[in-house]
Wavefront OBJ file of the C-alpha trace (Angstrom):
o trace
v 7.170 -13.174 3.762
v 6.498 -9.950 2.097
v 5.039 -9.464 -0.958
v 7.899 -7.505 -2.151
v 10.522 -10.558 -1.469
v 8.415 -12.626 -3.369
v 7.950 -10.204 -6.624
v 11.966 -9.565 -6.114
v 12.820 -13.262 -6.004
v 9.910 -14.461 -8.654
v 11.386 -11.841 -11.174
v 14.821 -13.586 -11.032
v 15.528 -15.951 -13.977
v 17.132 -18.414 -11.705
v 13.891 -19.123 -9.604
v 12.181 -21.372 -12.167
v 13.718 -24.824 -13.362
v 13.013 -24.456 -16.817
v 15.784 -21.124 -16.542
v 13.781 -19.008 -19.133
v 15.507 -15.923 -21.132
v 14.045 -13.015 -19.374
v 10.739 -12.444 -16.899
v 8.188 -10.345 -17.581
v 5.755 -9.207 -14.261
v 2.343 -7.708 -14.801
v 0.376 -6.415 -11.533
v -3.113 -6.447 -11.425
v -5.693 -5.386 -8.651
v -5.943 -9.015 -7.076
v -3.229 -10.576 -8.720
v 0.928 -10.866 -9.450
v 1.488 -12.089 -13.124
v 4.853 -13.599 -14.145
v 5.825 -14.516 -17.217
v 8.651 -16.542 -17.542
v 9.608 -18.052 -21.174
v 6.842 -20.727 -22.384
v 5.302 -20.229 -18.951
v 3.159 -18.111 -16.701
v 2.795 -18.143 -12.896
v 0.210 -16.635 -11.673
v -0.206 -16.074 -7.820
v -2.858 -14.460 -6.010
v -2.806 -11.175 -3.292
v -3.454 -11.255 -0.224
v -6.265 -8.691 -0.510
v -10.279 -8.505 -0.002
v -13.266 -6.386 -2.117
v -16.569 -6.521 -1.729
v -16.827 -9.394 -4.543
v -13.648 -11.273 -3.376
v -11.752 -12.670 0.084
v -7.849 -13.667 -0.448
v -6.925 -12.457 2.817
v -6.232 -16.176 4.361
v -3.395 -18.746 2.155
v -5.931 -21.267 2.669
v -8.322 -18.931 0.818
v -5.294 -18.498 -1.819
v -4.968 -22.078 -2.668
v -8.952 -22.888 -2.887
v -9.122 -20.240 -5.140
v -6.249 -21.143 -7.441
v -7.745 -24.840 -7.789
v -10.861 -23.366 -8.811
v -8.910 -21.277 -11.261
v -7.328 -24.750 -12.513
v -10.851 -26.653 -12.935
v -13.021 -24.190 -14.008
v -10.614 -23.262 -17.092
v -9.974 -26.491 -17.366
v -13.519 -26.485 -19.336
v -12.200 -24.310 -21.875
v -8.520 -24.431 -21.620
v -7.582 -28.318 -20.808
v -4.222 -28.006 -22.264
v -3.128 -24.827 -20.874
v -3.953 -24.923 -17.348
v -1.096 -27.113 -16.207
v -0.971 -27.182 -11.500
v -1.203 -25.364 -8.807
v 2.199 -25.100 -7.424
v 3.291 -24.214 -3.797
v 5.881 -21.738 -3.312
v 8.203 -23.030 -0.401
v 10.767 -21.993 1.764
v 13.722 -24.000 2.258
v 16.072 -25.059 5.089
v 18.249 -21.786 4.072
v 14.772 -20.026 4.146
v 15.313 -19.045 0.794
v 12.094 -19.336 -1.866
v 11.891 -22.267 -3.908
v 8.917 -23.712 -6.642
v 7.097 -26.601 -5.809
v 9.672 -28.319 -3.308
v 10.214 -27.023 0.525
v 9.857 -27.357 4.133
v 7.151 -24.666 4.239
v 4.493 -23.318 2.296
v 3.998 -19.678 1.925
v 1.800 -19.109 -1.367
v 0.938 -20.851 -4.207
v 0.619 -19.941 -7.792
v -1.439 -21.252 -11.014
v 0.416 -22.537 -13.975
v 0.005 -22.225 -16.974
v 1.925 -22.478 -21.003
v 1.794 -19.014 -22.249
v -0.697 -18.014 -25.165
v 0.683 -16.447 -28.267
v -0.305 -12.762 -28.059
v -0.551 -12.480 -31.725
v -3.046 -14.821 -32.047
v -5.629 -13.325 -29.523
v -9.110 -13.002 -30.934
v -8.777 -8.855 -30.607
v -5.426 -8.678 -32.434
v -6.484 -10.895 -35.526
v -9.766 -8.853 -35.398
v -7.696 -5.821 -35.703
v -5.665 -7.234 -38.416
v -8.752 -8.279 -40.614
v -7.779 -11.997 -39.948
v -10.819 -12.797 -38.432
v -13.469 -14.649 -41.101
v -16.803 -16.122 -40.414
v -15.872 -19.388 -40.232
v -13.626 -18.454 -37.609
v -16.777 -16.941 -35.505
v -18.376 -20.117 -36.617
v -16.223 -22.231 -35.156
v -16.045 -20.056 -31.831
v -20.258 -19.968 -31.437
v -19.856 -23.692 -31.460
v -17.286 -24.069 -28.658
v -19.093 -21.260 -26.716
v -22.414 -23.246 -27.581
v -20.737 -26.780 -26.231
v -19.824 -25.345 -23.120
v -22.619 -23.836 -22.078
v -24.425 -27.606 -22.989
v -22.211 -29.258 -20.768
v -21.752 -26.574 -18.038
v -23.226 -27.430 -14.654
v -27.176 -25.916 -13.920
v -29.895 -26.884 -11.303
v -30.444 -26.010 -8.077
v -28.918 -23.335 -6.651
v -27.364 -22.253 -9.826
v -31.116 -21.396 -11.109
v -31.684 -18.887 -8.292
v -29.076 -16.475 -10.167
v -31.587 -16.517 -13.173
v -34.591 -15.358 -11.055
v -36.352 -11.901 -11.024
v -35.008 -10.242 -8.229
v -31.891 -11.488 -8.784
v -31.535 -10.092 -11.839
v -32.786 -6.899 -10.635
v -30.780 -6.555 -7.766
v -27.705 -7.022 -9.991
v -29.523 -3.740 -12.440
v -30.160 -1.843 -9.343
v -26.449 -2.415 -8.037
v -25.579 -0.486 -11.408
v -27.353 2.357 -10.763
v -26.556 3.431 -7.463
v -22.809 2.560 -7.862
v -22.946 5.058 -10.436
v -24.669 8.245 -9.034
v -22.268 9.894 -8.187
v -20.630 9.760 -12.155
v -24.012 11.150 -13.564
v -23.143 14.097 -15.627
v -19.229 13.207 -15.224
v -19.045 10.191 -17.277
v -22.379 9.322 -17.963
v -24.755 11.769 -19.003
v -28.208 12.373 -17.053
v -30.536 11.642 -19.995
v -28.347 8.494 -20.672
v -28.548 7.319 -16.688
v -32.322 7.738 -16.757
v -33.349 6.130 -19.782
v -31.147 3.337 -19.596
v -32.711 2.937 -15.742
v -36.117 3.397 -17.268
v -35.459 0.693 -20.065
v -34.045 -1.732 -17.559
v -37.143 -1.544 -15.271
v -39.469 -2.125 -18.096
v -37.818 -4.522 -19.830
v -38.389 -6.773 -16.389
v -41.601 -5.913 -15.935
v -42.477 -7.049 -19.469
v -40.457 -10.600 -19.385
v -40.794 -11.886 -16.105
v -42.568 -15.220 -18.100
v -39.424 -15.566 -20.482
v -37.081 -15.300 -17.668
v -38.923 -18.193 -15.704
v -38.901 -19.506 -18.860
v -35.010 -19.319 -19.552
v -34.853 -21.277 -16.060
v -37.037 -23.850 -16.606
v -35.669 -24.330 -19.965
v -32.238 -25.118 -18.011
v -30.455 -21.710 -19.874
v -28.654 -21.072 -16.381
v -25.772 -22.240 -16.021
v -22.089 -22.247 -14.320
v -21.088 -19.928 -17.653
v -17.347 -18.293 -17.966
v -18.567 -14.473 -16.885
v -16.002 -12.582 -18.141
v -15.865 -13.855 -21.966
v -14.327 -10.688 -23.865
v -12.432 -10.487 -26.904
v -8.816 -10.786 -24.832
v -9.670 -14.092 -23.234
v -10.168 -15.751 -26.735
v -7.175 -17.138 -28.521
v -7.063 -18.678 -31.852
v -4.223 -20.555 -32.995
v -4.799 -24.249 -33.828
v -8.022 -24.560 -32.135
v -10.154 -22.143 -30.465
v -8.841 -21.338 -26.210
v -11.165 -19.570 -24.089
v -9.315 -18.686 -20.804
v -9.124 -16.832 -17.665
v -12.766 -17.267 -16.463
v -14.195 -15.561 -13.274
v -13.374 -18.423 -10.513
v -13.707 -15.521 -7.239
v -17.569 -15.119 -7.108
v -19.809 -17.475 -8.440
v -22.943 -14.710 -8.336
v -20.307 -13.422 -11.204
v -20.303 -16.796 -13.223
v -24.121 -18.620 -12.713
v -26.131 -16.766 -15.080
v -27.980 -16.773 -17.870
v -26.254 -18.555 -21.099
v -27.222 -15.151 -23.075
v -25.108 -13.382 -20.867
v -21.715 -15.150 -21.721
v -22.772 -14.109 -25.380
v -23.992 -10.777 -24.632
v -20.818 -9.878 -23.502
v -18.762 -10.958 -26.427
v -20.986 -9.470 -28.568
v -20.898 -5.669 -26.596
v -16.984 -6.624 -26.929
v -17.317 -6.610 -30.281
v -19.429 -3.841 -30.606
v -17.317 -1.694 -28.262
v -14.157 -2.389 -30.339
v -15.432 -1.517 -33.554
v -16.216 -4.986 -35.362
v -20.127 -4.934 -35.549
v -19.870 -6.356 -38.895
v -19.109 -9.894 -36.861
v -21.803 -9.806 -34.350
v -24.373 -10.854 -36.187
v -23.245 -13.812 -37.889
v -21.468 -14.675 -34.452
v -25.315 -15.073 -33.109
v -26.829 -16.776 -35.903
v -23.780 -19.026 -35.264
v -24.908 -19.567 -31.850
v -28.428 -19.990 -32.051
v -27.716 -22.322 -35.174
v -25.229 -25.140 -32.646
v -27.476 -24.295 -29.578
v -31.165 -23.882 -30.993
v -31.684 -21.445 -28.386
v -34.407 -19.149 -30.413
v -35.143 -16.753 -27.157
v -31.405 -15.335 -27.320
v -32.257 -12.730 -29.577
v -34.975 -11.157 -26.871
v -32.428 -11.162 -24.222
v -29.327 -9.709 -26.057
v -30.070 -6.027 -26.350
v -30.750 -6.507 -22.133
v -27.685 -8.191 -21.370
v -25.209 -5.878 -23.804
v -26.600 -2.932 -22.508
v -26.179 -4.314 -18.533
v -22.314 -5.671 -19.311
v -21.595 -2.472 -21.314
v -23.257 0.089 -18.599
v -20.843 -2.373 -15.888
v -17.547 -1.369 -18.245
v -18.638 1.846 -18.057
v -18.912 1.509 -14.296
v -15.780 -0.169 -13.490
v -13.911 2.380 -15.744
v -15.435 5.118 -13.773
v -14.510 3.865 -10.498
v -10.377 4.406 -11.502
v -11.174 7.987 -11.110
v -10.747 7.820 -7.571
v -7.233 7.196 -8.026
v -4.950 9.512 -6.836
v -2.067 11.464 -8.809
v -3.574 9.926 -12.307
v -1.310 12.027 -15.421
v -3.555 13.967 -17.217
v -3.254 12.254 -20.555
v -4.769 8.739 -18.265
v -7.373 10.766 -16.557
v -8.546 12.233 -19.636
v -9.166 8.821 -21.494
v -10.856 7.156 -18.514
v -13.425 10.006 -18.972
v -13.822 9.253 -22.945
v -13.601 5.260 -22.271
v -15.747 5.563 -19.415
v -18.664 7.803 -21.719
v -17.996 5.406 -25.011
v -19.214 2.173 -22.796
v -21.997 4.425 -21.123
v -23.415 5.270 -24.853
v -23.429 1.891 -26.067
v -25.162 0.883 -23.362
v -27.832 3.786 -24.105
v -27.609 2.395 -27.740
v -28.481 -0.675 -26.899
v -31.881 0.434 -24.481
v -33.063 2.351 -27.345
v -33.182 -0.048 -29.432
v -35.696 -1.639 -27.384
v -37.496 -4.354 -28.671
v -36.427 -4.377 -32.244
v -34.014 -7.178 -33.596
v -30.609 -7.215 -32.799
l 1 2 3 4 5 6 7 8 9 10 11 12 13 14 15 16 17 18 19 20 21 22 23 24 25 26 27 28 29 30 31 32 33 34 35 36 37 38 39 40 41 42 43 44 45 46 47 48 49 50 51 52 53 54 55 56 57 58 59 60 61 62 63 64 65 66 67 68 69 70 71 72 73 74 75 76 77 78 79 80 81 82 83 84 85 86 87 88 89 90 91 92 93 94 95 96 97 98 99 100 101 102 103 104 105 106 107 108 109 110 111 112 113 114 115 116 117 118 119 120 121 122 123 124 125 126 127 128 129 130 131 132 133 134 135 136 137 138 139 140 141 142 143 144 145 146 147 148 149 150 151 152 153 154 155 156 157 158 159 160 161 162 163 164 165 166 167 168 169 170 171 172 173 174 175 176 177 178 179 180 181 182 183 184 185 186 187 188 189 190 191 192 193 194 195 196 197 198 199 200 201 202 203 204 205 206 207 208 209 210 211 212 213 214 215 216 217 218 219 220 221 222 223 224 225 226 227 228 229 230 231 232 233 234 235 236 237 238 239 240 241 242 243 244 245 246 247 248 249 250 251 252 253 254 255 256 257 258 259 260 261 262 263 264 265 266 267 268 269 270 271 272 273 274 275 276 277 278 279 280 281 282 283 284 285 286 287 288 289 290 291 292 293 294 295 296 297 298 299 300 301 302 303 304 305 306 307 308 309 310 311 312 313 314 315 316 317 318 319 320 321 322 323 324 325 326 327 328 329 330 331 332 333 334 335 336 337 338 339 340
């Protein structure tokens, strides 16, 4: 079955009981997005990076359930199955019943757009109460969330620095194209220091049981707020991408923040957070960990550059998005080891 026949037959109104109005399909690198009415199916390609393997359907389906428990956590109500997408006897592609198997998708109710935590911030709708109320879920989470034994060994040292020095030479070949020299070297040159100088509060952060099985990709899009507080669409590919540090999960919000132009929230955010979690070494770790998942953005962003045939107008603000997320990473380094 091509991937083409199932976008083509997935788009159609008629291929989903419920019959919704219209269907709406977003592609992303690893996955096909359909949303259809109340509902979105999400299904999974059949591709493989150097941080994820999809190639097999067996793969597929492991890696949907994982999707389905590990948001779970956050998102109880809104991750609904995993669903197998059938053939049948007319070898025609059906949801859920069949003779054969050929994919599966993750379901899920659909999120009201309007009530994502970037669009309310963007409207002024967004109170500290409400970032009160979303330090404590965050703060829960990472309580409950799984730690111990070979979760720990993503909070060591060289861990850690392997993940820094993974930055830096995925990025050489950007210096003075998105990232400036002086910017590339002092952020490097912060980096190394800063591990040099902590290597007793990072043993500490382990012992203390701050590693856990976090979210990993917790940015201002995968937070809705509507009657209560949903935190969705965690990493469930790579767990290297997920186990870390509980200052992590909040260090990226916080650059998110930052990044959009709502600074005036991060700090009560954190005070939030150290106030439900009582975790009083966060603030000597944030300024690390913004300036690591900021100088990432800035990496990722870079690496669309090697697209082909890019319009002008796109090309153009990957090079200004690109430089914004390498300078608040420099922003952050310099600030060294003041308060955040």
């Amino acid at each position: 079955m091509s991937d083409t026949t199932l976008i083509e037959t997935m788009k159609n109104i008629d291929f989903y009981p419920h019959h919704p109005m219209d269907v709406e399909f977003i592609e992303t690198h690893i996955s096909y997005v359909f949303l259809a009415g109340d509902f979105v199916y999400k299904v999974k390609k059949p591709v493989r990076f150097d941080f994820l393997d999809f190639t097999s359907l067996e793969k597929r389906k492991f890696y949907c359930e994982e999707e389905l428990r590990l948001n779970r956590r956050l998102a109880p109500d809104i991750y609904l199955d995993v669903i197998g997408i059938s053939k049948d006897v007319h070898g025609n592609l059906t949801l859920g019943k069949g003779i054969e198997v050929i994919e599966y998708a993750v379901s899920m109710k659909k999120l009201p757009e309007n009530r994502l935590l970037k669009t309310l911030l963007g409207k002024g709708m967004v109170d500290k109460k409400i970032m009160d109320y979303l330090a404590k879920k965050i703060a829960a989470f990472h309580q409950e969330a799984q730690t111990g034994g070979h979760i720990d060994k993503m909070g060591d040292l060289e861990h850690i620095r392997r993940n820094q020095e993974e930055n830096f030479t995925e990025t050489l070949n950007y210096i003075n194209m998105t990232i400036p020299d002086y910017q590339y070297h002092f952020i490097r040159d912060y980096t190394h220091n800063f591990l040099n100088k902590n290597k007793k509060l990072l043993n500490k952060r382990i012992s203390d049981h701050k590693i856990r099985d976090c979210h990993g990709d917790l940015h201002l899009d995968h937070v809705c707020v509507d009657d209560q507080i949903i935190i969705y669409d965690c990493i469930e590919f790579n767990e290297r991408f997920r186990y870390g540090d509980v200052a992590e999960d909040v260090a990226f919000l916080t650059m998110d923040i930052d990044f959009n132009g709502y600074s005036q929230h991060t700090e009560s955010f954190i005070e939030s957070y150290i106030k439900h979690s009582g975790d009083v070494d966060l603030p000597s770790l944030l300024n690390f960990y913004r300036c690591y998942y900021a100088y990432v953005r800035g990496k990722v962003t870079s690496f669309r550059l090697v697209q082909e045939e890019l319009p002008r107008s796109e090309r153009e603000n990957i090079f200004m998005t690109a430089a914004q997320y390498f300078d608040l990473a420099y922003q952050y380094a310099a600030r060294l080891d003041r308060p955040v």
